[in-house]
C-alpha positions, 0 to 999 in steps of 0.5 A: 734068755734062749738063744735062737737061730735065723734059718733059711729053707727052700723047695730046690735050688735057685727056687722059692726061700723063706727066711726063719727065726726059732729056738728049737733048730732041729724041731722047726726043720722037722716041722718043715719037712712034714707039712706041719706049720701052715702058710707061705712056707707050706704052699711053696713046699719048701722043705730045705734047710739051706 
């Protein structure tokens, strides 16, 4: 069984969040941050890793 991480990002402080679940921490931050994943997390352009 991988172990996994809960994460949570956000577009600025006190703005939009959006709570994660992955097993590659730094690759799913990464994947954040470019734009690569679409959905809810991309429209609001939340790309901090809190």
């Amino acid at each position: 069984m991988k172990p996994g991480w809960v994460y949570l990002i956000a577009n600025h402080r006190r703005g939009q969040t959006y709570l994660g679940v992955t097993s590659n921490l730094p690759q799913r931050a990464w994947q954040h941050r470019n734009g690569m994943m679409d959905g809810h997390a991309k429209d609001k352009r939340l790309a901090r890793l809190v």
